[in-house]
N, C-alpha and C positions, 0 to 999 in steps of 0.2 A: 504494500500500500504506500503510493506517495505521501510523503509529507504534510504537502498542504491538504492534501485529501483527508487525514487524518486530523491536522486541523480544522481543515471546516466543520467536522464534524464534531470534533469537541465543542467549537464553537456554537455549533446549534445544541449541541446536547445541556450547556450553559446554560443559552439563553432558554431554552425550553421548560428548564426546572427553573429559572428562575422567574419564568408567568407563573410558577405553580407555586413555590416554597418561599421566595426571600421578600422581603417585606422590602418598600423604598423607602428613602429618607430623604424629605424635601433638602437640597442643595442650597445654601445659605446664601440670601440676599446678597448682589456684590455691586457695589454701589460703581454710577458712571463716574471716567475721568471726566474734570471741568470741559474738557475740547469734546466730546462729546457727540452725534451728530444727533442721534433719535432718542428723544427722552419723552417720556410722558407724566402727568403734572402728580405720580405718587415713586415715581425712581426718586431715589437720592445720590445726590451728586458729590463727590467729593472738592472739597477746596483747595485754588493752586498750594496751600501750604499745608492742608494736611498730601498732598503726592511730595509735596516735597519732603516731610518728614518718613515719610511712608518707602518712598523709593530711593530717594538720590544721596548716589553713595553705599549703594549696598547691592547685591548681586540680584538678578530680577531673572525671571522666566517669562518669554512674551509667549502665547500661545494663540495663532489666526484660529478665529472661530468658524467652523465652516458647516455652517444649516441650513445647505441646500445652495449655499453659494455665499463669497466670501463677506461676511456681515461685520465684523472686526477683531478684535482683539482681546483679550485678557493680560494681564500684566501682574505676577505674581511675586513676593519676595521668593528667594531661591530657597531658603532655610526652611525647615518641617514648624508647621506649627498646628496648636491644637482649634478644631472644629471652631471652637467658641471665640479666638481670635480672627477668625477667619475675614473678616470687616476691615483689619487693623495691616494684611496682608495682601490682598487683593482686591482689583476694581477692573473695569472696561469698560472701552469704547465701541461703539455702536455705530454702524455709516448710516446715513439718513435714509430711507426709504426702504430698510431692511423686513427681511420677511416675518410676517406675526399669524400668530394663530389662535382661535377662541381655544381651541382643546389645549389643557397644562399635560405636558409628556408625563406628569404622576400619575396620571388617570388612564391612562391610552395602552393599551396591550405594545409589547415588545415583539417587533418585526427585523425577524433576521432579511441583513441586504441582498440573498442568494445571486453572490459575486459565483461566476462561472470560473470554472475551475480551466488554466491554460493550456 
């Protein structure tokens, strides 16, 4: 059995039991950088000096957000930290006319992408 064969299969066997057994946990507010492009009037926005405190000067992880097509970024300290700082670590930005949807992905069944195997 190939490799990735093998993987994809774990990977659905994952996500499979995880519609069935693992409980979500909503992902913790992550408030927009000031520059910002799409915000709407209950996002919180961080201030040029709380990013300044926040970032500069310390090792950062950028991460493109990519849901369904490039919508922007996240920007993380690089350091571990706990769930409940989570605020104090991380924020993003958002380009303007980025894709939204009534349905929250907490609520939505889990759809393996069945990427063809090469």
């Amino acid at each position: 059995m190939k490799i990735s064969k093998m993987l994809r299969e774990l990977i659905r066997s994952i996500i499979k039991e995880s519609n069935q057994s693992v409980s979500r946990k909503k992902y913790p507010r992550t408030f927009h950088l000031p520059w910002s492009e799409s915000k709407t009037e209950d996002d919180k926005t961080l201030s040029p000096q709380q990013v300044e405190k926040m970032f500069v000067g310390k090792q950062v992880v950028v991460t493109e957000k990519l849901d369904g097509e490039a919508e922007g970024y996240v920007i993380r300290t690089e350091s571990g930290f706990p769930m409940s700082n989570f605020g104090r670590h991380a924020a993003k930005f958002v380009r303007k006319g980025h894709v939204q949807t009534k349905d929250h992905w907490m609520h939505t069944k889990i759809v393996p992408n069945r990427l063809k195997e090469r």
